[in-house]
C-alpha positions in Angstrom: -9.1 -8.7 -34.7 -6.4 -11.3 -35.4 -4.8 -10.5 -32.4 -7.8 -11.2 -30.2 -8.6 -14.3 -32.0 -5.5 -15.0 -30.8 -5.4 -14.1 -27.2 -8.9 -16.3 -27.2 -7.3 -19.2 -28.3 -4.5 -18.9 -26.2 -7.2 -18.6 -23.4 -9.5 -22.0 -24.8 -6.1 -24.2 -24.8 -3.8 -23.1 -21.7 -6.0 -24.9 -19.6 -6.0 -28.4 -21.2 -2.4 -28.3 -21.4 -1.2 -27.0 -17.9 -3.4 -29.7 -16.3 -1.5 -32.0 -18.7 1.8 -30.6 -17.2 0.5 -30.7 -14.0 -0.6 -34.4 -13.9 2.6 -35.3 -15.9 5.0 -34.0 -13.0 2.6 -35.3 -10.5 3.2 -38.9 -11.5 7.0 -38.1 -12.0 7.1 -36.8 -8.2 4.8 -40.1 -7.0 7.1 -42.4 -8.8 10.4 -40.6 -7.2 9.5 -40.9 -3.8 7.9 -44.6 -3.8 11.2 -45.8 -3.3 12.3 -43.7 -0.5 8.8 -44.3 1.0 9.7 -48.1 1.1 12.5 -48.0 2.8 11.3 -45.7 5.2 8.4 -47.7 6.2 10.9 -50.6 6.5 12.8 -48.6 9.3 9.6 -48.0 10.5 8.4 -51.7 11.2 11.8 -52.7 12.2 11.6 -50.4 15.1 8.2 -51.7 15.7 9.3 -54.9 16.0 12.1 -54.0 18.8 9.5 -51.9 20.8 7.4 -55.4 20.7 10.0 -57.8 22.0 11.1 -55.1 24.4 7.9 -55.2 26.2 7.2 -59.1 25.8 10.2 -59.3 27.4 10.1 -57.2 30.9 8.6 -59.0 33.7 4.9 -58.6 34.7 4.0 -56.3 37.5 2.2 -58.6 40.8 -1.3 -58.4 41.2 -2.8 -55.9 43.6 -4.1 -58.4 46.5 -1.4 -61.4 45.8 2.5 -61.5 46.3 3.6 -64.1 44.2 7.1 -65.6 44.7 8.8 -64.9 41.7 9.2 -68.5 40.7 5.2 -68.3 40.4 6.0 -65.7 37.6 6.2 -67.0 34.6 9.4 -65.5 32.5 7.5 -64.0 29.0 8.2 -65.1 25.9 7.9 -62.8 22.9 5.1 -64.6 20.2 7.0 -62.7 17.2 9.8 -64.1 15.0 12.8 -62.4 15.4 13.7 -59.5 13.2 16.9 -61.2 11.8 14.4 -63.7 10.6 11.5 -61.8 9.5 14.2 -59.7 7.5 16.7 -61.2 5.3 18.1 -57.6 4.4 20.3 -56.1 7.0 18.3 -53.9 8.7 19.2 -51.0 11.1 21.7 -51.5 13.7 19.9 -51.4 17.0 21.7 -48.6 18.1 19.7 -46.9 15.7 16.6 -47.5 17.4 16.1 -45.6 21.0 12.5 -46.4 22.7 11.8 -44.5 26.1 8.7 -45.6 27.7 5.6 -44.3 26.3 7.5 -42.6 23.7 6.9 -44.1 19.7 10.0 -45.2 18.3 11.1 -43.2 15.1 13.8 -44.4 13.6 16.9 -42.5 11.9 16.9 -41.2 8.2 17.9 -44.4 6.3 21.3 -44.4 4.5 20.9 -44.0 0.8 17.4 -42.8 0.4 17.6 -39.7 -1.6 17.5 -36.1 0.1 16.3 -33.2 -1.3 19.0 -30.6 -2.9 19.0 -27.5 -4.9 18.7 -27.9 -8.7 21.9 -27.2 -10.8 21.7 -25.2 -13.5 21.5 -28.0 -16.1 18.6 -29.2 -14.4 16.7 -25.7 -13.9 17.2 -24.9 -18.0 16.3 -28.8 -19.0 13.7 -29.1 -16.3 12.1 -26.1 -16.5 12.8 -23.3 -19.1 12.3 -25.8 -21.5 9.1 -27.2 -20.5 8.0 -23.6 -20.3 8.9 -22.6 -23.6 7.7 -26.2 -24.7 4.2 -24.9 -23.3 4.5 -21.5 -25.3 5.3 -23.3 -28.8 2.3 -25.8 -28.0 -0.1 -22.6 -27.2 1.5 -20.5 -30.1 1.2 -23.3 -32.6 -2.7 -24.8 -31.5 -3.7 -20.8 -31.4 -2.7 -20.2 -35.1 -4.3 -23.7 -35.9 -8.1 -22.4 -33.9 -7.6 -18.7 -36.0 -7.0 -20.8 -39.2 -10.2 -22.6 -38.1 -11.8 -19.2 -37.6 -10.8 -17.4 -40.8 -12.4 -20.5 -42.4 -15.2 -20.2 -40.3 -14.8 -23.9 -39.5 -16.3 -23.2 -35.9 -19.1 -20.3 -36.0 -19.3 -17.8 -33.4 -21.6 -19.9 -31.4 -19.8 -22.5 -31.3 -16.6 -20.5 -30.5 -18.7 -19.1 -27.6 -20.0 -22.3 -26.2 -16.2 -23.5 -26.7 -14.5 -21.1 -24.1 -17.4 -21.1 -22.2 -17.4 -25.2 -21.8 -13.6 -25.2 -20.9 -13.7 -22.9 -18.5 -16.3 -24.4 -16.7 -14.6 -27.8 -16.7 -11.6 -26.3 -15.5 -12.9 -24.9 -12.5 -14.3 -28.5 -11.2 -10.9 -29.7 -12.5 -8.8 -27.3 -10.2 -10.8 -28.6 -7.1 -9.9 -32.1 -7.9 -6.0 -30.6 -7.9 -6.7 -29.0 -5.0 -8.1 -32.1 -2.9 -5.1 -33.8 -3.8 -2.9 -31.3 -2.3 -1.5 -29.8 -5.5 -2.1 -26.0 -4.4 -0.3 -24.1 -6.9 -1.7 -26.2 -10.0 -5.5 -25.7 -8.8 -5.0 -21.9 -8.0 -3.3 -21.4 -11.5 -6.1 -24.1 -13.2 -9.1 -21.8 -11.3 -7.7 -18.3 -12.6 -7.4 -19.6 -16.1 -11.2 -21.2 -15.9 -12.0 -17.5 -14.6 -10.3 -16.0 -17.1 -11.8 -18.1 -20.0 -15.4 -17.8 -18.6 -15.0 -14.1 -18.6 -13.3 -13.5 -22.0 -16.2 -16.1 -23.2 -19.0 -14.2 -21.9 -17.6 -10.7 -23.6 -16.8 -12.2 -26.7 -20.8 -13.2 -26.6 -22.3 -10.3 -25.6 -19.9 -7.5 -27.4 -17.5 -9.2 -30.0 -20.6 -11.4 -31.7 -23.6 -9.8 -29.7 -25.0 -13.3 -29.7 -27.0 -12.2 -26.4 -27.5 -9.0 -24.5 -25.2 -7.1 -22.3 -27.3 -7.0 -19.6 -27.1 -10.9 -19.7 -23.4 -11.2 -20.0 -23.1 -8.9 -16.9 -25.4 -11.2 -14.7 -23.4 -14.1 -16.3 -19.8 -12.5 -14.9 -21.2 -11.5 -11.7 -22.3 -15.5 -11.3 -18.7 -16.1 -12.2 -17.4 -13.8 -9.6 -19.4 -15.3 -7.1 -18.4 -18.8 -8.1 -14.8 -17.5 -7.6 -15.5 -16.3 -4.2 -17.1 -19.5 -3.0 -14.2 -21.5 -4.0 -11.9 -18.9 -2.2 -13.5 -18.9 1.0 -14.3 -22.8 0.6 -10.7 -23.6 -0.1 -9.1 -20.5 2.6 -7.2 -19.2 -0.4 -6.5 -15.7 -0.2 -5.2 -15.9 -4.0 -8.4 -16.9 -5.9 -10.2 -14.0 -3.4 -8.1 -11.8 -5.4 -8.9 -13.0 -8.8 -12.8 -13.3 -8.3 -12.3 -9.9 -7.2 -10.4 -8.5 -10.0 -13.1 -10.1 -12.1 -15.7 -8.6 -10.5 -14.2 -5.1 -11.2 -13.8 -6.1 -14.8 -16.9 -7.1 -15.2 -18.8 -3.2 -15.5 -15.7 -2.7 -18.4 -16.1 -5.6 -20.1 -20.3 -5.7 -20.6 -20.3 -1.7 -20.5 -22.5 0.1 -23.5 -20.8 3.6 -23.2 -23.9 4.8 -21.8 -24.4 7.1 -18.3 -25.4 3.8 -15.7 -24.3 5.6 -12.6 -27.0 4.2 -10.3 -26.6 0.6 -11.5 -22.4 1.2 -11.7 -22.4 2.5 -8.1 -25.0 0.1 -6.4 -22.3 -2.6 -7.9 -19.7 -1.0 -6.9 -20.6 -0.9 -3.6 -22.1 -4.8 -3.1 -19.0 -5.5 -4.4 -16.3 -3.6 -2.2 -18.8 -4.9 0.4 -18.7 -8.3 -0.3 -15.2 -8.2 -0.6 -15.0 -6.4 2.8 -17.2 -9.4 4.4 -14.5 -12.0 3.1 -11.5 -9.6 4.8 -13.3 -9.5 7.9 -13.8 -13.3 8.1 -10.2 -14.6 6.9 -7.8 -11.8 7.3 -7.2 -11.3 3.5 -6.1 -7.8 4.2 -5.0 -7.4 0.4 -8.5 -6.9 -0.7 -9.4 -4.1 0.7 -6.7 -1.3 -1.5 -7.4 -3.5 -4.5 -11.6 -2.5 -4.2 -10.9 1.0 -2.7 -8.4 1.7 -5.9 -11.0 -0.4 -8.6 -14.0 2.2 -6.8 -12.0 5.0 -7.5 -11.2 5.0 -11.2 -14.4 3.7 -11.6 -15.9 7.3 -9.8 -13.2 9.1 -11.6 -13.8 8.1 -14.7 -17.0 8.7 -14.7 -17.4 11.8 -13.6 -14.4 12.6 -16.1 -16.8 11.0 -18.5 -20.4 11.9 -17.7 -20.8 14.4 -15.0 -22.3 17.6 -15.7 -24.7 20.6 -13.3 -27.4 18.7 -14.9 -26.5 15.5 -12.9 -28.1 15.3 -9.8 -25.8 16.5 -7.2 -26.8 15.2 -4.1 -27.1 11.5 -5.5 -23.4 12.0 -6.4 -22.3 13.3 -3.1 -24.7 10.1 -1.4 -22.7 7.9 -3.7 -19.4 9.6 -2.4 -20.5 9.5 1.0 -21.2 5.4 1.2 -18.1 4.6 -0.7 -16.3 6.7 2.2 -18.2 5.0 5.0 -17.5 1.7 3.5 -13.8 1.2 3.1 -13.7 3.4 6.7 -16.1 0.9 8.6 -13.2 -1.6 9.1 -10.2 0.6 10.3 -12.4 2.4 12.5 -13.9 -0.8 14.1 -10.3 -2.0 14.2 -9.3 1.1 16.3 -12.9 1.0 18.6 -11.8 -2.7 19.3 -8.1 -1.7 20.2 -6.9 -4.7 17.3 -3.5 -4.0 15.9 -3.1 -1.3 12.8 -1.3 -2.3 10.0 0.4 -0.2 7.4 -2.6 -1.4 4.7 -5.1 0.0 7.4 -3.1 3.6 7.5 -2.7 3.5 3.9 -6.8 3.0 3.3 -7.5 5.6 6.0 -5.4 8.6 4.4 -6.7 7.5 0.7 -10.0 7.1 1.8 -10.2 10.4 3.3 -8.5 12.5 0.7 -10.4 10.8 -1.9 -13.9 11.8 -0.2 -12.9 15.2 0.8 -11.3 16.0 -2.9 -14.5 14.3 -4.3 -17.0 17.0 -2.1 -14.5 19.6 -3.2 -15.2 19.0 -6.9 -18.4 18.3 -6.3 -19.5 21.4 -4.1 -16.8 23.8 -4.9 -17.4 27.0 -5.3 -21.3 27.2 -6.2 -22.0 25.2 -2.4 -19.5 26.3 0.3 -21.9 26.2 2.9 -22.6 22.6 2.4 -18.9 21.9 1.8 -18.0 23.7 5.4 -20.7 21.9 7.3 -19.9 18.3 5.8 -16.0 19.0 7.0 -17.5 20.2 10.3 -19.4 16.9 10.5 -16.4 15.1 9.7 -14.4 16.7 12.2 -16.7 15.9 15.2 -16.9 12.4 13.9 -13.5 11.8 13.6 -13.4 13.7 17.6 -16.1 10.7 18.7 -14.0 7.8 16.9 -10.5 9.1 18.9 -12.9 8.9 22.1 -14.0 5.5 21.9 -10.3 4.1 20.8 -8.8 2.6 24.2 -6.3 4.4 26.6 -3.0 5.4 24.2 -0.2 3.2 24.8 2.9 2.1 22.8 2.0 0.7 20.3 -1.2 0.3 17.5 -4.5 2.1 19.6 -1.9 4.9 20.1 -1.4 5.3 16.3 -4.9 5.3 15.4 -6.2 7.6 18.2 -3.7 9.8 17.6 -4.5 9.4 13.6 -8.4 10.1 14.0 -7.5 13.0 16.4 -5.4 14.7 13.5 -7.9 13.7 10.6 -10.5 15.7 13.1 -8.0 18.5 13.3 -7.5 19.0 9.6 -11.3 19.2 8.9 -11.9 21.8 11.4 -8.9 23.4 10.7 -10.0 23.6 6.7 -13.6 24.3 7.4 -13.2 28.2 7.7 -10.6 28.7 4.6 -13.0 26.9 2.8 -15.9 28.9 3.7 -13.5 31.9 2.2 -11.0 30.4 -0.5 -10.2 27.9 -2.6 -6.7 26.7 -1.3 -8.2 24.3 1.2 -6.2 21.7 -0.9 -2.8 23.1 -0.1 -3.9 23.7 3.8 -5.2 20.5 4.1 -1.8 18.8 2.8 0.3 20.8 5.1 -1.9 20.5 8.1 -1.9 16.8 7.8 1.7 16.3 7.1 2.3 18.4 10.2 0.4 16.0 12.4 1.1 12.9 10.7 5.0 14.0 11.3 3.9 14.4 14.6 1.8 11.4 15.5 4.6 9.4 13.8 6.8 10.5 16.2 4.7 10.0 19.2 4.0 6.2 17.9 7.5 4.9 17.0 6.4 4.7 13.4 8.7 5.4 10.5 5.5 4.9 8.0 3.7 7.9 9.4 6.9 10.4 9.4 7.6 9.2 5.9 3.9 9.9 4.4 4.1 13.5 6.4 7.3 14.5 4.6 5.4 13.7 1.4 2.7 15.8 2.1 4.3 18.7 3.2 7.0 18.7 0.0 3.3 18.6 -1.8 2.2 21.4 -0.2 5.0 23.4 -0.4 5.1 23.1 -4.2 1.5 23.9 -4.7 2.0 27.0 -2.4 4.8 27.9 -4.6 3.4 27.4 -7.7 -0.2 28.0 -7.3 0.0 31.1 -4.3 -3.5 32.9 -3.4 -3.9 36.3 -4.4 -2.3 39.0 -2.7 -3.9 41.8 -0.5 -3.8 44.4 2.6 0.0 44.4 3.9 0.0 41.0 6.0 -3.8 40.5 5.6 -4.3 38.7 2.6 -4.8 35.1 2.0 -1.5 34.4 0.7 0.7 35.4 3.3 -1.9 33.5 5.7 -1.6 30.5 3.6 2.6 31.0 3.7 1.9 31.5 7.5 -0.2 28.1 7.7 2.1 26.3 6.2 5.1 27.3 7.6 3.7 26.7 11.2 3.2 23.2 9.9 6.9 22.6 9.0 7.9 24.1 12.1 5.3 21.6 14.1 6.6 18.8 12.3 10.7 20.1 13.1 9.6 20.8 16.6 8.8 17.0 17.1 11.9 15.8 15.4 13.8 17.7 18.3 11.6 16.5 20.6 13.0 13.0 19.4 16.2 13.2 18.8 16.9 9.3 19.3 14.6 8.2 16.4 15.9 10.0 13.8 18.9 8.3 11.6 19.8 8.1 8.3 18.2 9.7 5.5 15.7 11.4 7.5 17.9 13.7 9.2 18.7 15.3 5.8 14.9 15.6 5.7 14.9 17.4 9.0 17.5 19.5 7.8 15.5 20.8 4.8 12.4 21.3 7.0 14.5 23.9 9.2 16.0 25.5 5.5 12.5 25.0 4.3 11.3 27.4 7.1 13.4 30.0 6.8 13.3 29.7 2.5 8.8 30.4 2.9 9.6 33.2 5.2 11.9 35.2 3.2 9.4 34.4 0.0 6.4 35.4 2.0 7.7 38.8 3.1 9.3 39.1 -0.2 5.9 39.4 -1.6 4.2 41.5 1.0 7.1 44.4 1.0 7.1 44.0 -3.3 3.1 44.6 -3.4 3.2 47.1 -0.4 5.6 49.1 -2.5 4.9 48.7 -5.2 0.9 50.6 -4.5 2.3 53.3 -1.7 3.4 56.2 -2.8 7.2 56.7 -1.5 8.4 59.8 -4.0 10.3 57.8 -5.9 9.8 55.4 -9.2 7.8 51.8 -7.6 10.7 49.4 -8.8 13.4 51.7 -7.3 11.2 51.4 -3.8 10.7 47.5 -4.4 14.2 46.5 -4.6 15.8 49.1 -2.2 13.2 47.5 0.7 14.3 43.7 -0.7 17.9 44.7 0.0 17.0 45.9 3.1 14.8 43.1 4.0 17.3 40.5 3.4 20.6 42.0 4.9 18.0 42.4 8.1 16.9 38.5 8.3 20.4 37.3 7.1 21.9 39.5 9.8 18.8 37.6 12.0 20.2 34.2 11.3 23.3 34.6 12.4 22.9 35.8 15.4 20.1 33.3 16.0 23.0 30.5 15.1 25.4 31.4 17.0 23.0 31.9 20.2 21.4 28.4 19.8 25.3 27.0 18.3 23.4 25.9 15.2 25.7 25.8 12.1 22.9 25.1 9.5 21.2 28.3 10.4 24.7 30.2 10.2 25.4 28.8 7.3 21.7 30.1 6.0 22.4 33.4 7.1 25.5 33.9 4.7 24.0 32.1 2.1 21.9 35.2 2.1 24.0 37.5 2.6 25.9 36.2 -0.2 22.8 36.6 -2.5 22.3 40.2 -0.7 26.1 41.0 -1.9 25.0 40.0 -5.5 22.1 41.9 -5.8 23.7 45.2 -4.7 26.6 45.1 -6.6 25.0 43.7 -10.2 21.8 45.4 -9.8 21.0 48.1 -6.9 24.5 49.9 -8.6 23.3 50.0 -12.2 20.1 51.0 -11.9 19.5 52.6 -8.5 19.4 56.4 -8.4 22.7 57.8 -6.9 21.0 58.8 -3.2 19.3 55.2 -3.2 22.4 53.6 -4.7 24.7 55.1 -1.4 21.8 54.2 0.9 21.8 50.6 -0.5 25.8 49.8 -0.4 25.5 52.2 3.1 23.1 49.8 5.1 25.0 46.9 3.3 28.5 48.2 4.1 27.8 48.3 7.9 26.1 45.2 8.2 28.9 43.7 7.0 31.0 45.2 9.3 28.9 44.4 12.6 28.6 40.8 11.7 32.3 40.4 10.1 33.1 42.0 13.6 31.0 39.5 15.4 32.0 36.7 14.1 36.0 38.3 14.8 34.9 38.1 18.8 33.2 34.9 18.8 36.2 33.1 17.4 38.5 34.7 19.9 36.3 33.8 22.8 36.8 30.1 21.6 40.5 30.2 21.5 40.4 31.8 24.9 37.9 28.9 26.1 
């Protein structure tokens, strides 16, 4: 409680005292530059003057319809004192001063009048950290002073209330008059402090003293979050739009009674990420659009962590879903209809936006609706198909990237609608089959971003594959060894692209190439692993199950090591060679600590035999290859 009493008071007085800051180093900076202001404006008239008596001086043109001799032309006299006169000082030399016909003279910087220059140290730790922690002992010592006053109840709640409430009023009228004289920074910081008291104010009313209800201290935050996004839109400041914003998703937390409100939380939820949406749409503020999409989301979360149930009503969860998901997607795909330029922030919303929606129906609907799941992702695969129709012609550069992006969204969701109709390891699909074409697409568009996010969703994949595998089945029919299939088409997509663009890739991201084409070859040898373990380990061979298991993984992997090689040394591919006796080097391990302890003697000779000549054939390759080079 003390703490809080604290953090109020803190709240009540910072605004009082920045302003006082503020207005102090305001009058300091005024009184600075007067000087140098004079003697500007002294350049200034000088040069003036010489502009003047240059003209007076120059001899009038002739009428249009009279030539007058020129002793009828009377030699102009200039009506102004002379400078020397006017000016004791020693003014400018007049070399200083150029004038060009219709050009304004300006004159030169004048000698002496203080420039600007990078504070020392000295002045940054006198200037500054001092008046900062000068502000912190003020604030530290006037808190403890109010909290004295509070454990005495000097000042009731009421008051306390109408306290906070008052200054943070004031201070919002007080950051406008900042602002209209051109001191930015001050009037943001003096508006987000006012917003801040208000808010604490208002909670400490409603659930620290309960002096009114909650329902009233919501309406009173969502007055101050509109107040906040007046004044951001009136002043074009992209900063307070922020603020009013996190205010307004503080506001359901703050007046919140622990009660299930879902209608009432959503409806707000969704005035609000539309309102802020209406503000990024008129002045660019592109920032607000992940800071709403994220507040949404936990808010959803944590509610249905909190409060969802098969008793909820399911399709008003799924509507709710459904508008949040047409919402933050109305602006990327208007951007991409109207050919206007996508930014990484746009990408960024797309991707979340989708996965957020499609894990939401898969929580929602999984496994007691599939059909409903399978035709929504059936639905969103033909509308992401109509929104890469309408986007303009693809050409270098941002319409490419989001055609190309809707196309693959539309591809994932028909690609996921059947396993989903079937199984429940649509997740892991869905991450490979949209790193594979966001790999792709980033390739095709030049963009680093893309690749980057593709990797990332195919190393997810691959670890969710590995650690959370389907169940086994028929020999090669089964949903695992379809899902190892799926995924490792997917890294070989995404490697097939890389070679396609060789140029593009530098740095770090050939390693990451590299370990897609291990990656490859790593799933395969797991996923027929499995299939000859389980086959097996069921079929009756005449001999004990493990004996049959291991023998088959000996031969398996001698076979697919022996593969590599030669596939290396066709296609002059070191990394693969180099896979290939990494494998045989695991082979040679297993036979000789395992297969000859506890192999029977027959399967012991037929293990070392098949291992023994493999050996020989490839040492005996590899013999001929090297001589053919020093021949070459």
């Amino acid at each position: 409680m003390d703490v809080l009493i604290v953090a109020a008071a803190i709240a009540l007085l910072a605004g009082p005292v920045l302003a006082l800051i503020a207005l102090i180093s305001i009058r300091q900076l005024e009184s600075k530059v007067g000087a140098s202001r004079v003697q500007e404006l002294t350049g200034r008239v000088y040069a003036l003057e010489q502009l003047v008596k240059q003209l007076a001086t120059r001899e009038v043109p002739p009428a249009e319809n009279s030539t007058p001799t020129p002793e009828e032309v009377p030699q102009a006299k200039s009506p102004l004192p002379s400078p020397v006169e006017t000016h004791p000082a020693t003014p400018p030399a007049p070399s200083d001063v150029v004038v060009s016909p219709g050009v304004s003279a300006a004159p030169k910087p004048v000698p002496g009048a203080p420039q600007r220059s990078s504070p020392d140290l000295e002045s940054v730790i006198g200037g500054r950290w001092l008046n900062r922690i000068g502000i912190v002992a003020l604030l530290i010592a006037v808190s403890y002073f109010l909290k004295l006053a509070f454990d005495n109840n000097w000042i009731g709640p009421t008051g306390r209330v109408a306290i906070g409430i008052l200054l943070g009023a004031i201070m919002l009228p007080w950051s406008h008059w900042l602002h209209g004289r051109s001191y930015t920074y001050f009037s943001e910081g003096i508006a987000a402090l006012g917003e801040a008291t208000l808010f604490l104010s208002v909670w400490a009313g409603c659930q620290y003293y309960s002096l009114y209800s909650r329902s009233a201290g919501f309406a009173a935050m969502i007055a101050v979050t509109l107040a906040m996004a007046a004044i951001a839109i009136g002043r074009n400041s992209q900063g307070i739009a922020v603020m009013s914003l996190l205010g307004g998703l503080l506001a359901p937390i703050l007046a919140s009674s622990g009660k299930d409100e879902q209608v009432l939380l959503f409806t707000y939820l969704f005035l609000l990420g539309a309102g802020a949406l209406v503000m990024v749409a008129k002045n660019q503020w592109n920032s607000l659009v992940p800071i709403a999409f994220i507040g949404t989301q936990l808010y959803f979360w944590g509610w249905y962590n909190q409060f969802f149930h098969r008793g909820t009503p399911l399709e008003r969860t799924v509507a709710f879903a459904s508008l949040f998901f047409l919402l933050y997607s109305y602006l990327p795909v208007r951007k991409a209809i109207e050919g206007i330029a996508f930014q990484k922030v746009d990408t960024l919303v797309v991707l979340l936006s989708e996965f957020a929606y499609s894990g939401a129906l898969f929580v929602l609907l999984w496994p007691d609706d599939k059909w409903p799941l399978t035709l929504l992702f059936v639905t969103l695969a033909a509308a992401h198909v109509a929104v890469a129709r309408f986007v303009p012609a693809p050409k270098p550069g941002p319409s490419a990237t989001a055609r190309l992006l809707f196309a693959g969204l539309a591809l994932t969701y028909i690609t996921l609608a059947i396993p989903v109709r079937f199984e429940g390891q649509w997740i892991t699909l869905s991450f490979a089959v949209e790193g594979a074409i966001l790999v792709w697409t980033g390739f095709r568009t030049v963009s680093n971003f893309l690749r980057q996010a593709g990797y990332f969703l195919l190393a997810v994949s691959a670890l969710r594959l590995l650690f959370l595998p389907p169940d086994g089945g028929a020999f090669f029919l089964n949903a695992r060894f379809a899902a190892y299939a799926v995924v490792i088409a997917c890294f070989g997509v995404a490697l097939g692209a890389a070679r396609s663009h060789r140029a593009n890739i530098e740095g770090r991201e050939r390693s990451e190439i590299g370990l897609l084409g291990v990656a490859i070859n790593v799933y395969a040898m797991i996923a027929l692993s499995l299939e000859f373990w389980d086959y097996f380990g069921k079929v009756s061979t005449g001999m004990d199950a493990t004996l049959a298991r291991h023998l088959s993984l000996s031969i398996l992997w001698t076979g697919y090591a022996t593969a590599l090689i030669i596939f290396g040394v066709q296609n002059k591919s070191a990394l693969t060679r180099w896979q290939g006796l990494a494998l045989f080097g695991l082979v040679v391990g297993k036979v000789f600590l395992y297969d000859l302890s506890f192999l029977e003697r027959a399967y012991r000779i037929l293990s070392f035999l098949v291992l023994g000549a493999v050996l020989l054939s490839v040492s005996f390759f590899y013999q001929r290859r090297l001589a053919r080079e020093r021949v070459e």
